[in-house]
Structure formats: structure tokens, C-alpha cells
C-alpha positions as CSV (number, residue, x, y, z in Angstrom):
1,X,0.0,0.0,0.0
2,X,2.7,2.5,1.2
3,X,4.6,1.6,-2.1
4,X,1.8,2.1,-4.3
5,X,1.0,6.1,-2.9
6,X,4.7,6.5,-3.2
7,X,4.4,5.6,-7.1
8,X,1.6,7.9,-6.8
9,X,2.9,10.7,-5.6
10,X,6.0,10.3,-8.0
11,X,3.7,10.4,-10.8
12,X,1.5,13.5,-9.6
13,X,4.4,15.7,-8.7
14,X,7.5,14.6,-9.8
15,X,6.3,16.0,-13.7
16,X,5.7,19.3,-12.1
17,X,9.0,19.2,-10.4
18,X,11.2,18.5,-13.3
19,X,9.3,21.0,-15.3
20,X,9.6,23.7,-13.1
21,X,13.5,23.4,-12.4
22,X,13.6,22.8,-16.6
23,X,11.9,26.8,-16.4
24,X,14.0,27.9,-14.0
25,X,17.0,27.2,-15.2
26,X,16.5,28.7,-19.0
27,X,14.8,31.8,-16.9
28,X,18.0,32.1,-14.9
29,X,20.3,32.7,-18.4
30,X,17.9,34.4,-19.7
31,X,18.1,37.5,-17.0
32,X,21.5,37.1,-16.3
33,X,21.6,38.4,-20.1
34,X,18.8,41.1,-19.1
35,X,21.0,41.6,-16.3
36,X,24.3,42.7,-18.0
37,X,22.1,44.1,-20.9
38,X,20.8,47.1,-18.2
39,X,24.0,47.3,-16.9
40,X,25.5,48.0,-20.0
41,X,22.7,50.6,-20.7
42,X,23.6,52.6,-17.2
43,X,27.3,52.6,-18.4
44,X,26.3,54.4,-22.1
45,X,23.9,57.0,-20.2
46,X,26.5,57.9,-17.4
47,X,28.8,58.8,-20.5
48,X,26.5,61.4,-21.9
């Protein structure tokens, strides 16, 4: 019984899981990018 709500509860959240760490981990290159993007953007405007 405990074995077969384990298998369960694999199945019901471990999809979610792996999805959401499969986000966050393209999100987190995507605003470093962002990231040094704005800070190269305060650099230019401090110049003028």
C-alpha cells in the first residue's frame, strides 16, 4: 500500500518538479543576459 502512494505521488508531482526546475534554469540565463544588458545601458547613459 505505502509503495503504491509512493508511485503515486512520484507520478503527480514529480512532472511538475522537473518541469519547473527545466523553467527555472532557462529563466536564470535568460536574466543574467537582461542583467548585463541594463547594466550596460547605465554605463552608455553615465557617459553622456
Amino acid at each position: 500500500m505505502i509503495a503504491e502512494e509512493m508511485i503515486g505521488l512520484i507520478g503527480n508531482f514529480g512532472f511538475p518538479v522537473v518541469v519547473s526546475i527545466y523553467l527555472l534554469v532557462r529563466l536564470e540565463g535568460k536574466l543574467e543576459t537582461l542583467t548585463e544588458s541594463i547594466h550596460s545601458l547605465s554605463e552608455v547613459l553615465l557617459r553622456r
